[in-house]
N, C-alpha and C positions, 0 to 999 in steps of 0.2 A: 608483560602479562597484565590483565586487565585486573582492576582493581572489583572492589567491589561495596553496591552501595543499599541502603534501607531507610525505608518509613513504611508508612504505614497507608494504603489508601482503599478508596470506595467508590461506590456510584450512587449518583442520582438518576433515579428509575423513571423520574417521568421531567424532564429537562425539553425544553422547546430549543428545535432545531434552527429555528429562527433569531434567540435569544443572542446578544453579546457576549463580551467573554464572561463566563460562568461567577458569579460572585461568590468566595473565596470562604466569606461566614454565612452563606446559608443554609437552611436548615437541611436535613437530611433523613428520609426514611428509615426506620429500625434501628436498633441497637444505640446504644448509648458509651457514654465513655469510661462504664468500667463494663461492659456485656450487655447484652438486650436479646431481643425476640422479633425475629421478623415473620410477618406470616403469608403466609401461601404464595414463601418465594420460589417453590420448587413445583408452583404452576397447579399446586393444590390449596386445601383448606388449612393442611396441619400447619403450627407453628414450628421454626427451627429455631433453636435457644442457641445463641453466643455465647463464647465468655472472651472478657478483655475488651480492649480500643480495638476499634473498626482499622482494617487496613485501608490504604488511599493510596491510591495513582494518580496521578494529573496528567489531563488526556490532550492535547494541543489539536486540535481537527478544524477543519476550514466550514462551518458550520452555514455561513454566509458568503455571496461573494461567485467567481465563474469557477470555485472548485467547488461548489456545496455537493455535490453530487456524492464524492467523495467523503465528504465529511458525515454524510448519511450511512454509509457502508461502515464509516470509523464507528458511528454512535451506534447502528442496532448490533453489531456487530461486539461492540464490547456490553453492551446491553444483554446480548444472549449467553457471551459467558461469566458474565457476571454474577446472571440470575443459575445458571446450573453449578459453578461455585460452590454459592450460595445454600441451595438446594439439597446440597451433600455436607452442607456445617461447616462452610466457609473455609479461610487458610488459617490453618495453626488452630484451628477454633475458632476465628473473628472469622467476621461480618468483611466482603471484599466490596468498596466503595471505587469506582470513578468517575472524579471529578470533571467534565470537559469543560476547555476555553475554545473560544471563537477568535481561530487565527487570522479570518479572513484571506485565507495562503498569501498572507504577506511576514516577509524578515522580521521588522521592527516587530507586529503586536506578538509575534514569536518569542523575541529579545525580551520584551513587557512582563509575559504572560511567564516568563523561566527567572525572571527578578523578584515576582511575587511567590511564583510556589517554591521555590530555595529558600526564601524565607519563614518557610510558615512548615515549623519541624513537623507535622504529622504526615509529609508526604514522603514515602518513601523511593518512588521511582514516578518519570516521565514516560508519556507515549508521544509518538507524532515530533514532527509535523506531516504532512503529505510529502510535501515537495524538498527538495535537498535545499533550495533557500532557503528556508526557512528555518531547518535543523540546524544548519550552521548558523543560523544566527543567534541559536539558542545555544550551541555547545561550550561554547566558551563559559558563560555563564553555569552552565551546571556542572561540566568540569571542574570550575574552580572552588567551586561549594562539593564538589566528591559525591554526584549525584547523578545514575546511569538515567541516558536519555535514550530510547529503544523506540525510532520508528519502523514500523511494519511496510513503508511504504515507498521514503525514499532511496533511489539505489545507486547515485555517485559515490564512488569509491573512496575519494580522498573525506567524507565521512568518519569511516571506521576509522582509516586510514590517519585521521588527527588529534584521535583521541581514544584514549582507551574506555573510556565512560561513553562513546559511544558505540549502539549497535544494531547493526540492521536485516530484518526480517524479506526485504522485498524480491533479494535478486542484485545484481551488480551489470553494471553498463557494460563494465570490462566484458560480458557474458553475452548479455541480450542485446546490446544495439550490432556487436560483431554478428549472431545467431541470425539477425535479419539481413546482413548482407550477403552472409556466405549460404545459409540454410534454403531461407525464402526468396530472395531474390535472384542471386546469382544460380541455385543449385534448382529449384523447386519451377520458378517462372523463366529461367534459363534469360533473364535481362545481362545486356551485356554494358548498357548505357541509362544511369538513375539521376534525376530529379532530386535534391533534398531540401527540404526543406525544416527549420530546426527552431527552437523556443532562443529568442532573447536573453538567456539565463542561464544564470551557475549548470542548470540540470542540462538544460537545453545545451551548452558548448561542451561539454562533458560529454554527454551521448554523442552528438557530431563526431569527436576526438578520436570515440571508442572505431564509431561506424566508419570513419574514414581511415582509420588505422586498418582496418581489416578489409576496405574494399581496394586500399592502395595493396596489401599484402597480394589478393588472390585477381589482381587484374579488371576491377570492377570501375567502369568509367563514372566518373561525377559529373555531369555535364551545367548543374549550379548547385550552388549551396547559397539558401536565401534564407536569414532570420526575419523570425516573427515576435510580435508582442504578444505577450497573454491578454486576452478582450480583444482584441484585433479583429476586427472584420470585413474588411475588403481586401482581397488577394488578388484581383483580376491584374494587377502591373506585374506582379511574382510570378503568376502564371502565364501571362503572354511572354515573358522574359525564360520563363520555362520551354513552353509551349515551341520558341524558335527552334532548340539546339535538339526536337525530335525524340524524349528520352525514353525507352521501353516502361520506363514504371518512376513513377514518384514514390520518395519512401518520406513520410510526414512524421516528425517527434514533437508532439504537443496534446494537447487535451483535447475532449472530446469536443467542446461547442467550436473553437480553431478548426478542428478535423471534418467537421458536421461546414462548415462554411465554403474551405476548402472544395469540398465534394462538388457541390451545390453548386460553385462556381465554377468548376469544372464541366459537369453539368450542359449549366446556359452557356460554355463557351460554344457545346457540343465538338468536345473534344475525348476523345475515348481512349483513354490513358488507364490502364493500371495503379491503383493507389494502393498501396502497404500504410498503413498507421501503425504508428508502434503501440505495444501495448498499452502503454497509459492513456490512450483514447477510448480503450472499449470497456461502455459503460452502458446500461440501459437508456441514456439520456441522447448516446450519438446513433441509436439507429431511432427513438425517438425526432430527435428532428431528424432525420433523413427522410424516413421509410423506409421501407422493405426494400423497396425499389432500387433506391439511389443505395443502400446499404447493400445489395444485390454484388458480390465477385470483391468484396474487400475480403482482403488476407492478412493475419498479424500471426504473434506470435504469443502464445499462453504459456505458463507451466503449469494448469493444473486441465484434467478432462474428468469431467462426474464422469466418472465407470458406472454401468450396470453390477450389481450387489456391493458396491461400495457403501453400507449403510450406514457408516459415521457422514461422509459426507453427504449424503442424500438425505437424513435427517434433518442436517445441521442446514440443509440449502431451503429445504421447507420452510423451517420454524424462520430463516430471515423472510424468507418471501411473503409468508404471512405475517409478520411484523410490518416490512416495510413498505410492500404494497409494489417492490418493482424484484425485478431479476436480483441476484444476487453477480459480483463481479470478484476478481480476484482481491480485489483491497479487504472487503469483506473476512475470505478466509484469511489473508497476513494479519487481521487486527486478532481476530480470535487466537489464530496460533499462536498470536506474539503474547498475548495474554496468560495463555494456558502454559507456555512458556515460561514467564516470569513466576506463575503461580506454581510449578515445578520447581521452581529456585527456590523459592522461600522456602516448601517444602522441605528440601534438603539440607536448609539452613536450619532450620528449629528457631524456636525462641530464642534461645539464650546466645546464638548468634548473629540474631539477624539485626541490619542496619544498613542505612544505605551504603556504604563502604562497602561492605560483604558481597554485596548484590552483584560486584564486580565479576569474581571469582566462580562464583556460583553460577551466573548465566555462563561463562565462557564452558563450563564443564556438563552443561545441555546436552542430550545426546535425546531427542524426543520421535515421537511419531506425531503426526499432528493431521488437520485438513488435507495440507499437502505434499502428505508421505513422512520421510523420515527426512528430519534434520541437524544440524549441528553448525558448529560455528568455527571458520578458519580463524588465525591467529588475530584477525583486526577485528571480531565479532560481527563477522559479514556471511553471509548464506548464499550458497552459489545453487543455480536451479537451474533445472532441465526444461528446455520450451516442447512444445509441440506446434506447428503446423496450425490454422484450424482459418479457415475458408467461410465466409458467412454467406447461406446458399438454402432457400425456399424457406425465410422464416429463421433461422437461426444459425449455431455456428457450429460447424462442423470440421471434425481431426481429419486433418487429411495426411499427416506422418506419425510415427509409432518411433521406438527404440528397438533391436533387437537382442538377442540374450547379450553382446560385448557392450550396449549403449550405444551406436550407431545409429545413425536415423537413417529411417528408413520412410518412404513414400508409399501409403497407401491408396491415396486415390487422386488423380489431376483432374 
């Protein structure tokens, strides 16, 4: 059973996404350290009065670096629940601050960045990192300090799976890299013969593992399996080493600017292959470099689809959009839920039990609705999530499978 942990954290409201990692003493808008007054954080004039220490997070996000992309979705993203919070007279009465460090999605400033905030009691909970390397570089470390670490993002199993102080919002490989063999590929584009190509890393063998496990199940040929580096940009030896053994569809697990290269290079081989990207490529930034064009008949797989009168989430996709000046992506809503999450925990804690210890317990007994849908957390504090289909096609991306009343997927449009 998961333990449970508390401090106390906040945010800085106007933090440069460009900045290093976050320095640790400075200063901080509104409220002070026994209550304060922040004003017109509920997007008006009037002032909201605290009372008490400010609560803190400490946010791990790839601010810099070929994940920033991500780490922009991390920051407006908890930016915007911070400030509605807030807005409503904060948790427990306090003022809710988060702190962000610039991981650069690398392990060590991961390991760095969970040495400093363990240290420094006002912090009651970790967010991040993006990538499963990363979190595992830092779990051990907050682990041993009894301090829960909650990325919304990344989704290797053995995660939860090594510690109870960890837990994760994203989705599990065990889930989605399978859902891309048997769903999209093999059921959806009827390929009986796939191309893989996979990331250099913890996350990257992990997904492989999940995906090859379930294409060896249902009879799905592999005809290569070729690792990449992250920053990696020439693929033409991968792809002509592809390209021989004839495959119906490449399925690519990597990021967006890998995935955006990939294409490209596909492309000028002119060669007209079928590409699947796994979800963590799809970001405003990969059909940015593409274009429309070249981004034109890729297929992945999402768990969430803005519905018409969904107006939590059509609200919530606005107010980023005009923050941050691009599309809003799924990391987006995992940071906020995971947020709103946590901010439910303490909730239920009260004062006079709350501590990073507690926080164990408390998140493991979540039962929420959130961004997307209704959640909860299996025995390792892992979230298991339903994909959809969704085909990027004149301009944007479009569901092309549904569920029906047993949960079955179902195909709405080829």
């Amino acid at each position: 059973m998961k333990k449970t942990l508390a401090l106390i954290l906040s945010f800085v409201l106007l933090i440069s996404l460009l900045s290093g990692c976050a320095d640790d003493t400075a200063p901080v808008t509104g409220g002070g350290t026994t209550g304060g007054t922040v004003a017109g954080s509920n997007g008006g004039g009037e002032e909201v009065t605290f009372t008490g220490d400010p609560i803190y997070f400490a946010m791990h996000h790839p601010a810099t670096g070929d994940a920033a992309e991500y780490g922009l979705h991390y920051l407006i993203a908890s930016q915007i629940a911070m400030d509605r919070v807030n807005s409503r007279g904060g948790v427990l009465g306090r003022e809710l601050r988060i702190i962000p460090y610039d991981t650069v999605n690398r392990p060590q400033d991961n390991a760095d960045i969970a040495r400093l905030v363990v240290a420094n009691p006002r912090y009651l909970i970790a967010l991040g990192d993006y990538a499963s390397s990363g979190v595992l570089a830092s779990l051990p470390i907050y682990e041993e300090a009894g301090m829960v670490v909650f990325t919304p993002s990344a989704s290797g199993p053995i995660i939860g799976q090594s510690s109870p102080f960890a837990f994760q919002m994203f989705g599990l490989q065990t889930d989605d890299a399978p859902f891309a063999a048997r769903e999209i590929l093999q059921g959806y584009l009827g390929a009986e013969r796939v191309g893989v190509i996979h990331f250099n890393t913890d996350w990257g063998f992990m997904a492989l593992e999940n995906f090859q496990r379930e294409a060896d199940r249902i009879g799905l040929e592999l005809t290569n399996i070729e690792p990449i580096n992250t920053g990696e940009v020439d693929f033409r030896a991968i792809l002509s080493n592809i390209r021989q053994n004839d495959p119906d569809a490449i399925y690519i697990m990597a990021n967006y600017s890998e995935v955006a290269g990939i294409v490209n290079q596909i492309t000028q081989m002119g060669w007209d292959v079928q590409v699947v990207p796994s979800k963590t490529a799809i970001t405003g930034s990969l059909i940015e470099m593409l274009g429309e064009d070249l981004a034109e008949g890729l297929i992945t797989n999402l768990a969430f689809v803005v519905r018409p009168g969904d107006t939590y989430m059509i609200e919530y996709t606005a107010e980023f959009e005009r923050r941050a000046g691009v599309p809003t992506t799924y990391w987006s809503y995992l940071v906020y839920d995971t947020i709103m999450g946590i901010v439910d925990a303490i909730e239920r804690l009260g004062e006079e039990n709350l501590s990073r210890e507690a926080m164990v317990d408390a998140l493991m007994e979540t039962n929420k609705y959130g961004l997307l849908g209704q959640w909860e957390f299996n025995e390792h504090g892992q979230v298991h999530r339903r994909y959809y289909i969704m085909r990027f096609e004149s301009g944007s991306w479009v569901q092309v499978s549904d569920f029906d009343e047993n949960y079955n997927i179902i195909i709405l449009d080829r």
